[in-house]
C-alpha positions in Angstrom: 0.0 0.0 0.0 1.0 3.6 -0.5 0.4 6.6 1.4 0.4 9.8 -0.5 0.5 13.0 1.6 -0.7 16.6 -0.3 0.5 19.4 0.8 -0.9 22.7 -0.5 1.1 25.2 -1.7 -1.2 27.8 -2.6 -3.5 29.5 -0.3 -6.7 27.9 0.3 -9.2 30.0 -2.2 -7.7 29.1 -4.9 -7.7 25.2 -3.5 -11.5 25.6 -3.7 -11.7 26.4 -6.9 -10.1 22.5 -7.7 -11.9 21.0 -5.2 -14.8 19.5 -7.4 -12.1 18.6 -10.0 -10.4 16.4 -7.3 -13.0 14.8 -5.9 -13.9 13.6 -9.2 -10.9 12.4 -9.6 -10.7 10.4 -6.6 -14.5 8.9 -6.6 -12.4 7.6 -10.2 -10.1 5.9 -8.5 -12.0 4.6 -5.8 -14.4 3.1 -8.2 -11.7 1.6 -10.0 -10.6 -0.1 -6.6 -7.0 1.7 -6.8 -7.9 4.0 -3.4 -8.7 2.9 0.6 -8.9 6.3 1.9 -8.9 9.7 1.4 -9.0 12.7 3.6 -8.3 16.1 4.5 -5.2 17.2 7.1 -6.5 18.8 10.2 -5.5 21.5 10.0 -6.4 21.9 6.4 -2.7 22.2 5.0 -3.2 19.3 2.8 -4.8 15.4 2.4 -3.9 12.0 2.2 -4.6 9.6 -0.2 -3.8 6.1 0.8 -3.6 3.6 -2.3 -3.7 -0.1 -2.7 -0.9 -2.1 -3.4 0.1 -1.5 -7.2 3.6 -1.1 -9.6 5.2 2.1 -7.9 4.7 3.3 -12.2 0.7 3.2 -11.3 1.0 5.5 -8.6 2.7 7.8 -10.0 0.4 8.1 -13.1 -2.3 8.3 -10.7 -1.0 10.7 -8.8 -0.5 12.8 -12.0 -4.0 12.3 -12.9 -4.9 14.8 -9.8 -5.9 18.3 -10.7 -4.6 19.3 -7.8 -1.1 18.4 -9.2 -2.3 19.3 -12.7 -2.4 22.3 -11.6 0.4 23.3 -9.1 -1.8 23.2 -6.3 -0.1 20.5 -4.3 3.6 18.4 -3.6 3.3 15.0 -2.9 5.4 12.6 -0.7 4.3 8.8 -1.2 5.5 6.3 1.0 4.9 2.5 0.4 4.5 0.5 2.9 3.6 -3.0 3.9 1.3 -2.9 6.7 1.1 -6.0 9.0 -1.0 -5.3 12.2 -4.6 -3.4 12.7 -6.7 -1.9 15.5 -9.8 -4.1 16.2 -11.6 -0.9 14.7 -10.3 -1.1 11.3 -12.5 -4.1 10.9 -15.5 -2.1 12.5 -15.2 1.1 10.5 -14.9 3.0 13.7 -11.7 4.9 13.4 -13.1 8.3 14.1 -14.4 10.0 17.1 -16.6 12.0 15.0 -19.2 9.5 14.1 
């Protein structure tokens, strides 16, 4: 798996105005099966995308799909890792306290 943390480098008004753009890009991917997760930093200096397992190429082409990095919006750092244990809620879908 790969996580892919944005971080904006433009203020966020001019995020907005991408915002539509990029979640259509990601309800893409997640309906191709290529995302787990996505979310928002808090505070809102950037997201994480976290991607299933795939040729490190596949990210990356991904990844350039984003508007966000179409656009100059956002850096990425990606990080693959290989995840071997799991809270008893990642089974539950109870990872937030905001439920």
């Amino acid at each position: 798996m790969y996580i892919a943390n944005v971080k904006y480098k433009v203020a966020l008004e001019r995020v907005d105005t991408y915002l539509d753009a990029h979640r259509a890009f990601l309800d893409r991917h997640f309906a191709a099966g290529e995302l787990i997760a996505t979310g928002p930093q808090d505070p809102r200096k950037g997201g994480v995308i976290i991607l299933r397992d795939m040729a490190p190429a596949r990210v990356q082409e991904i990844l350039d799909e984003d508007p966000f990095r179409q656009n100059g919006i956002a850096d990425y750092s990606v990080t693959r890792c290989h995840l071997t244990k799991f809270a008893d809620e990642m089974t539950r879908g109870a990872l937030s306290d905001n439920d």
